[in-house]
N, C-alpha and C positions, 0 to 999 in steps of 0.2 A: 291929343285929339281923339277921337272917335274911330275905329278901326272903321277898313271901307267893305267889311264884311266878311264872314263865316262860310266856307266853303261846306259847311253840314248844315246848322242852321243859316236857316233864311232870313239874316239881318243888314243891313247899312246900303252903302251907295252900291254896293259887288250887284246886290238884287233887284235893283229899283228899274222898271219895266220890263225884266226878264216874264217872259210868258209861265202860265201854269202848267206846260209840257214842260219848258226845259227845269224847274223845279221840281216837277215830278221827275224828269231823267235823274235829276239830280238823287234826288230819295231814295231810286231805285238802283241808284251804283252805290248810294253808300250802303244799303240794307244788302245788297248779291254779294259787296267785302266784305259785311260783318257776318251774315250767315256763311260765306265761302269760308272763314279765318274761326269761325265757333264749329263748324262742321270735320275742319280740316283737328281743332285741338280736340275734342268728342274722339273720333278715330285714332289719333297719333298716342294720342295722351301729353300732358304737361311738358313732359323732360323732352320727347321728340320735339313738339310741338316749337318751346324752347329753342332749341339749336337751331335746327332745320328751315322757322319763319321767322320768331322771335328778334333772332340775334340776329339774321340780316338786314330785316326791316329796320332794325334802331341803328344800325350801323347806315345805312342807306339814307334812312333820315335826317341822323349827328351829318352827315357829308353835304346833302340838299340844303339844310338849313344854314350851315356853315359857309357853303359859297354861296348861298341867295345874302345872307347877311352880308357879307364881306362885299359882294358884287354891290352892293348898296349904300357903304357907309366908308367913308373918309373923314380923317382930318378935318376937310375944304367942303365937304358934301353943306347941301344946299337943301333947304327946306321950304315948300313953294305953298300957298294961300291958291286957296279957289280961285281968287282974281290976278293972281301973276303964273300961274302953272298954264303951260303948253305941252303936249307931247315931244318935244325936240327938247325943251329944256330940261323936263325930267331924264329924257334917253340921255342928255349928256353930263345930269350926274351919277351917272354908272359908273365903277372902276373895273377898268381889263386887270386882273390878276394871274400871271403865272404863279403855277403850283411846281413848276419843276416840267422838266423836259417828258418824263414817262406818263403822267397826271396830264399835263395840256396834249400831249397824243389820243391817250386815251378816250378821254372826252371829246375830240376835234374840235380843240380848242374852243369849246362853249364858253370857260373861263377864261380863257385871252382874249376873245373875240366877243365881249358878252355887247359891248357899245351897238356894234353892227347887229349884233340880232335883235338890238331894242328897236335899232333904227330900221332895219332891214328884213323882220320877221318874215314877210309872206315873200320876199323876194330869193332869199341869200339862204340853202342850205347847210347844215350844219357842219358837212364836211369840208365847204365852201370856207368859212370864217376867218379861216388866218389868212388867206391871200385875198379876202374882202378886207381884213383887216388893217392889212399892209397898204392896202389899197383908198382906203379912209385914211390915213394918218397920214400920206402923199397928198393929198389931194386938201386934206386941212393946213400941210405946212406950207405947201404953197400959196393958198389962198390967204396964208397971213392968220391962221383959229389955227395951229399947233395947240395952242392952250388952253382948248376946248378938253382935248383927250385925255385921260385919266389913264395913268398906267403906273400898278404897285409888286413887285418882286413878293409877290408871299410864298419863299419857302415851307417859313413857319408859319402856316397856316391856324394851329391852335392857339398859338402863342397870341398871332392878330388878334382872332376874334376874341380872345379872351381881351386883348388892348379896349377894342372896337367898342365892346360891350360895356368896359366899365365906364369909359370916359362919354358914349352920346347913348347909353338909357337912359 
């Protein structure tokens, strides 16, 4: 289908009644990063510039894109039509993925707990999550929707996405 939109440019569902301030905000944050990121490599020079912003931003990126993908796509994952999509039924095909004990600390469990922040954004802080977590998955087994919750062990995290990606591109 159609992507729901370009967080630079101004295209698809992402923009459609967004005002011409917050499009202008929009302009104006991406133009203060690329002059802050052209101004910073001018100064440093290439090779600093390189190490110093280069290699953590890709490394930072390769990591966000890697658990937004993963947090998204299963096996069982579901794909919903304008006319059968709900905000509850997208929230619930999200996958909770541990990375490993030191990784879901790190994070406060944004990765283990990603269901509840879909469901729970404006309520449930992020240091909140694993015991919102524990606290959803009680409260679904009792009710008899245990089998709502999506939960995958990804140590190997590369190894998923690289699963992930060949089999639902």
């Amino acid at each position: 289908g159609i992507p729901d939109g370009g967080h630079v440019i101004f295209y698809g569902r992402m923009w459609e009644g967004v005002s011409m301030k917050q499009k202008l905000d929009s302009a104006i944050s991406v133009a203060v990063s690329v002059a802050t990121a052209g101004t910073l490599w001018m100064n440093m020079g290439t090779a600093d510039f390189t190490v110093v912003c280069m290699v953590p931003w890709m490394v930072l990126s390769w990591w966000l894109f890697m658990v937004t993908y993963l947090q998204h796509h299963s096996e069982d994952g579901q794909v919903f039509t304008d006319d059968t999509y709900t905000f509850e039924r997208g929230a619930f095909q999200t996958v909770d993925r541990s990375y490993g004990n030191i990784l879901d600390n790190m994070s406060h469990h944004m990765m283990s707990g990603h269901l509840v922040h879909h469901l729970f954004f404006t309520k449930v802080p992020h240091y909140r999550l694993e015991a919102a977590t524990k606290a959803l998955r009680k409260n679904l087994d009792e009710s008899g929707q245990g089998d709502l919750y999506k939960f995958i062990d990804t140590p190997k995290y590369n190894r998923e996405l690289l699963k992930q990606w060949s089999e639902n591109w």
